[in-house]
N, CA and C atoms as a LAMMPS dump frame, in Angstrom:
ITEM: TIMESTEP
0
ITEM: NUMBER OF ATOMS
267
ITEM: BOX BOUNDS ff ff ff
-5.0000000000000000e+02 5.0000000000000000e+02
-5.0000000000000000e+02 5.0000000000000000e+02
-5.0000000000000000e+02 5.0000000000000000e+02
ITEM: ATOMS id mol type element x y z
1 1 1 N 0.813 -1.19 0
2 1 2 C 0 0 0
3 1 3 C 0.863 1.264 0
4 2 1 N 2.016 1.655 0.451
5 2 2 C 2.991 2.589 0.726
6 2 3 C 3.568 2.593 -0.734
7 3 1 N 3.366 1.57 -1.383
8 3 2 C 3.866 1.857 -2.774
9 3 3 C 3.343 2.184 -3.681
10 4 1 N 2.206 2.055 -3.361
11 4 2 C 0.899 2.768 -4.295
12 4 3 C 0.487 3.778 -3.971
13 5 1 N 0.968 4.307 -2.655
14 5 2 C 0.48 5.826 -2.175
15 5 3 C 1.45 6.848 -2.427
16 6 1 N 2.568 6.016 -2.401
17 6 2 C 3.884 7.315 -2.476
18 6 3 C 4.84 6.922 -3.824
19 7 1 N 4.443 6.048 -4.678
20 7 2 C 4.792 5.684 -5.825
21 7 3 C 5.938 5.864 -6.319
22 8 1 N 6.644 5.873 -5.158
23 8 2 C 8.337 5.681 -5.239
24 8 3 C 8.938 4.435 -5.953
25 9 1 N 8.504 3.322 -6.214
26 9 2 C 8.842 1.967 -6.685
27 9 3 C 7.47 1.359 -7.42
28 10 1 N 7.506 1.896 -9.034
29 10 2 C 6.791 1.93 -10.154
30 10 3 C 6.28 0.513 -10.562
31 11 1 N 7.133 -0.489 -9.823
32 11 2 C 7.305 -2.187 -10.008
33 11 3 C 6.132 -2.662 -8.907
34 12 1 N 6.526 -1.622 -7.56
35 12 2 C 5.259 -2.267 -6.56
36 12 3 C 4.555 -1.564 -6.902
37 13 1 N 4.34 -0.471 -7.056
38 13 2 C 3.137 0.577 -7.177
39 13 3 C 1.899 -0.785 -8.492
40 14 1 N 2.67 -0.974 -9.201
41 14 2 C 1.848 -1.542 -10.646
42 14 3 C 1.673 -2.925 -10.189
43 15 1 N 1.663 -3.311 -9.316
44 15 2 C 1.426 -4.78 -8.739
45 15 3 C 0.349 -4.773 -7.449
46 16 1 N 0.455 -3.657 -6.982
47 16 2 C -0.41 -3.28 -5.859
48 16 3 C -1.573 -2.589 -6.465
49 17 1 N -1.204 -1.909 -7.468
50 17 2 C -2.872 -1.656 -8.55
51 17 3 C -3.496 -2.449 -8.636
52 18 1 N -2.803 -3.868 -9.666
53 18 2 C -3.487 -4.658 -10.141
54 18 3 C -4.201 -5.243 -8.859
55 19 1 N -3.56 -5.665 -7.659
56 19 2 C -4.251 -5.973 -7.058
57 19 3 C -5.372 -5.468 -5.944
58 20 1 N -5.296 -4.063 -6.174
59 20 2 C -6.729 -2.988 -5.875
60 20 3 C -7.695 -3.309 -6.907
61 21 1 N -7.686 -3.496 -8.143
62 21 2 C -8.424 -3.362 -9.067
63 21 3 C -9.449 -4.915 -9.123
64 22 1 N -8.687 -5.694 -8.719
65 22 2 C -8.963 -7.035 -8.506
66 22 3 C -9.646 -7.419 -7.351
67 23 1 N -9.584 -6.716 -6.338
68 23 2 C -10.62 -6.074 -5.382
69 23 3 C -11.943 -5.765 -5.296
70 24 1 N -11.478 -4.775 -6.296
71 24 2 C -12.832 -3.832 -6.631
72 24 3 C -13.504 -4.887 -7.224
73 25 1 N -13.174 -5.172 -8.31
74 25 2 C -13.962 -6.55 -9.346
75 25 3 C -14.532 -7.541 -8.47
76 26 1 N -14.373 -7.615 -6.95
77 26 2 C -14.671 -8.83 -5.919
78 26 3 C -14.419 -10.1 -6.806
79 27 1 N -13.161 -9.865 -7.089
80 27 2 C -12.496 -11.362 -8.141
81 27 3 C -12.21 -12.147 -6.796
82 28 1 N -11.347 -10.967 -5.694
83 28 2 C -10.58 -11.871 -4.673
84 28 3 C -11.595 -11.267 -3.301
85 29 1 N -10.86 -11.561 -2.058
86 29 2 C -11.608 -10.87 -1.326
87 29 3 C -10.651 -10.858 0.077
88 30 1 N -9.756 -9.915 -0.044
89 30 2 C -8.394 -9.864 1.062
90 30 3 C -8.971 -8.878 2.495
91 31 1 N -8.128 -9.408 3.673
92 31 2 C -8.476 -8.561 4.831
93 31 3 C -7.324 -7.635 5.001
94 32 1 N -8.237 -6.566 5.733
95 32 2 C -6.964 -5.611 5.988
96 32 3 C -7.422 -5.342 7.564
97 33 1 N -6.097 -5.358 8.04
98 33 2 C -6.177 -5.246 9.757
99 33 3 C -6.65 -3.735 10.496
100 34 1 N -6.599 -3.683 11.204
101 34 2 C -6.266 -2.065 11.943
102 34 3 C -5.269 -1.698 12.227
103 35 1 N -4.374 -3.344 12.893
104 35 2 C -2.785 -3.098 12.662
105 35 3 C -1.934 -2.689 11.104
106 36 1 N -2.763 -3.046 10.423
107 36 2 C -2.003 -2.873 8.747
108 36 3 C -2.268 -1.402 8.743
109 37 1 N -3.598 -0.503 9.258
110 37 2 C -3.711 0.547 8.602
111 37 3 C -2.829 1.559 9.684
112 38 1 N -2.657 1.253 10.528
113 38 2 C -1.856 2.118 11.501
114 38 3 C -0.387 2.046 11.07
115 39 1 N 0.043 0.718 10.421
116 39 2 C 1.391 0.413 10.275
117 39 3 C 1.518 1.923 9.444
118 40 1 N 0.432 1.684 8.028
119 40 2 C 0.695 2.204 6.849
120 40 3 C 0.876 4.074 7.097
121 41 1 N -0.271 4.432 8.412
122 41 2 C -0.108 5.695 8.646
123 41 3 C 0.927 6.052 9.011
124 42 1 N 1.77 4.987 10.034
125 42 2 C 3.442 5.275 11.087
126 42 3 C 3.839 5.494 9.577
127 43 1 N 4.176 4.738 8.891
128 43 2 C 5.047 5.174 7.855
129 43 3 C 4.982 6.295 6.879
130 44 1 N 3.454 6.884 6.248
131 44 2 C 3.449 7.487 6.257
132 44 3 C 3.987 9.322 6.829
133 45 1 N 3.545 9.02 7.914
134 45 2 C 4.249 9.653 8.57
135 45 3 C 5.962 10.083 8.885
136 46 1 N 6.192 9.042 8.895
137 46 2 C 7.77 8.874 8.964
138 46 3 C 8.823 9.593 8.4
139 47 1 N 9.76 10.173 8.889
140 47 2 C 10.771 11.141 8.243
141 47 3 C 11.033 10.693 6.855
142 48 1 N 10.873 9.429 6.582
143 48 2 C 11.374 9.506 4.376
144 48 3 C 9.909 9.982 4.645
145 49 1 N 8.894 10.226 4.752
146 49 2 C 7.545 10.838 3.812
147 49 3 C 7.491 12.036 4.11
148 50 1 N 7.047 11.806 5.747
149 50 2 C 6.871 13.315 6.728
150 50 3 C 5.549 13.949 5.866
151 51 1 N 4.375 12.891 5.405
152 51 2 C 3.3 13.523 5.353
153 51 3 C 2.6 13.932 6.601
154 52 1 N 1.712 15.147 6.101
155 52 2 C 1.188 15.731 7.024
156 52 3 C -0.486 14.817 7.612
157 53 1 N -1.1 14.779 8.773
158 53 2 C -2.443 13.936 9.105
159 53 3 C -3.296 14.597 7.407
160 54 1 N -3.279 15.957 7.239
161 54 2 C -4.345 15.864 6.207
162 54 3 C -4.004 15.341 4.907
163 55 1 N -2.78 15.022 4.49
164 55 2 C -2.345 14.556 3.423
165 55 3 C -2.544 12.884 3.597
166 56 1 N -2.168 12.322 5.125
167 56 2 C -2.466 10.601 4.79
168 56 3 C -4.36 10.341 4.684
169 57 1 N -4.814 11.622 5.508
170 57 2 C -6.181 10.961 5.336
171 57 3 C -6.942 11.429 3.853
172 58 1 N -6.375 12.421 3.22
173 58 2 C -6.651 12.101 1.891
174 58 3 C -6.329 10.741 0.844
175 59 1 N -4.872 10.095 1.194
176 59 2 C -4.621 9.132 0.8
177 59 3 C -5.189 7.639 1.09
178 60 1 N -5.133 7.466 2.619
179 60 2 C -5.931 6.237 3.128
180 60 3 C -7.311 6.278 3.038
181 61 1 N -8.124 7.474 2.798
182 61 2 C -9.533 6.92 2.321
183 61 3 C -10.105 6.295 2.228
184 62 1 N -9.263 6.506 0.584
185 62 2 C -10.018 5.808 -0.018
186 62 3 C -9.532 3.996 0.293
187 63 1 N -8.7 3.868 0.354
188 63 2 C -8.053 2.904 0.272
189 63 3 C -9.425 1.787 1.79
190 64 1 N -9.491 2.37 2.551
191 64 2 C -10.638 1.979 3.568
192 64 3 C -12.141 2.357 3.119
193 65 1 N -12.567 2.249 1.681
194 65 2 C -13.431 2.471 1.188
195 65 3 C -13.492 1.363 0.258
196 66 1 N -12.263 0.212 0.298
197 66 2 C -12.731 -0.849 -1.084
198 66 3 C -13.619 -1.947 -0.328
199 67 1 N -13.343 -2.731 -1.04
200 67 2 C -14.603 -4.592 -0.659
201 67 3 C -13.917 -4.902 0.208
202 68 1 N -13.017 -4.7 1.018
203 68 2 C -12.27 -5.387 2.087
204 68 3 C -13.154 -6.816 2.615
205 69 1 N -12.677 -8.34 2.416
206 69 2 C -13.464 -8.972 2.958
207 69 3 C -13.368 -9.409 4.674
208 70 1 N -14.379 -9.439 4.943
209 70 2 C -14.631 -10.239 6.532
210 70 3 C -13.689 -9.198 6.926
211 71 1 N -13.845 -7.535 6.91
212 71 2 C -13.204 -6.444 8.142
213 71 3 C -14.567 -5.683 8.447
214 72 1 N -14.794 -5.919 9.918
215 72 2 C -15.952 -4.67 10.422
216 72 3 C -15.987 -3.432 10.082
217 73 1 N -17.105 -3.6 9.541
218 73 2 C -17.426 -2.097 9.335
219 73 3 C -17.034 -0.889 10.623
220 74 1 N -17.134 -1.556 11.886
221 74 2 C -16.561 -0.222 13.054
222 74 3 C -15.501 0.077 12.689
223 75 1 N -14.653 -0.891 11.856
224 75 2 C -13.087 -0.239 12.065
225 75 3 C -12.878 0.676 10.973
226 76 1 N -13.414 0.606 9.947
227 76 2 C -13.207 1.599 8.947
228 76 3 C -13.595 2.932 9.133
229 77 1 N -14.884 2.855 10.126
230 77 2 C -15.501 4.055 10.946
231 77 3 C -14.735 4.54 11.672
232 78 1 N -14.093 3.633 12.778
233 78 2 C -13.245 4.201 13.608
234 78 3 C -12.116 4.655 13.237
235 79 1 N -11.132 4.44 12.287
236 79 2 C -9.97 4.462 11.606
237 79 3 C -10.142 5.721 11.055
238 80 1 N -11.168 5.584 9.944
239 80 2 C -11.236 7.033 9.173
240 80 3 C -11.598 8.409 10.142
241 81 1 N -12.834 8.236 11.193
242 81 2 C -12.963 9.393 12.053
243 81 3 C -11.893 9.629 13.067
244 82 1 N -10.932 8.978 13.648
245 82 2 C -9.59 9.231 13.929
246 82 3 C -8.579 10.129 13.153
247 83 1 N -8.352 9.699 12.192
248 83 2 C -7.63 10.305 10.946
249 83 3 C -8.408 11.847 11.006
250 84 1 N -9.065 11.949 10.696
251 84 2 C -10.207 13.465 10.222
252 84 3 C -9.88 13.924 11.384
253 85 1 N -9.83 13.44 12.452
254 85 2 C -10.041 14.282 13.425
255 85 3 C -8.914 14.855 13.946
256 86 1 N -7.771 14.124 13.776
257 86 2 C -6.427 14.212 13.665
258 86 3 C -6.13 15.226 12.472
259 87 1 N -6.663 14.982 12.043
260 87 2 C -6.231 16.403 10.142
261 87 3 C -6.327 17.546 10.455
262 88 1 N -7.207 17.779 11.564
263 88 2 C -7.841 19.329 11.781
264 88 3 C -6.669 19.701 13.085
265 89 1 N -6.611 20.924 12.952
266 89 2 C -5.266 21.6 13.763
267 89 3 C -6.498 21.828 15.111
């Protein structure tokens, strides 16, 4: 996901598409943790990015907006209204 958000490595970025897109299509049907999305924000964050809260929650969004299979709906709630709320100074 860090490679598709910050598209530094054109090889993962285009492998991590295909497999968003393959998603979307509910071809497959992958879980994503709360630990995965926090990982993805620490790094975000992190001195190589040093994005700002309103710049990752423009980015992770959407990304907590696909078919994610078998992840509760609270956590995408909770995750994203964290983030937002965190964006605002």
């Amino acid at each position: 996901m860090v490679r598709l958000l910050t598209q530094d490595d054109h090889v993962k970025r285009d492998n991590v598409r295909r497999l968003i897109e393959r998603i979307e299509r509910r071809e497959i049907a992958l879980r994503i943790t709360e630990t995965a999305i926090s990982d993805l924000v620490y790094v975000l964050k992190s001195g190589t990015y040093g994005l700002t809260r309103r710049e990752i929650v423009e980015l992770v969004r959407p990304i907590l907006a696909l078919p994610w299979g078998h992840r509760a709906p609270r956590t995408v709630t909770a995750v994203t209204g964290a983030l937002s709320r965190s964006a605002h100074p």
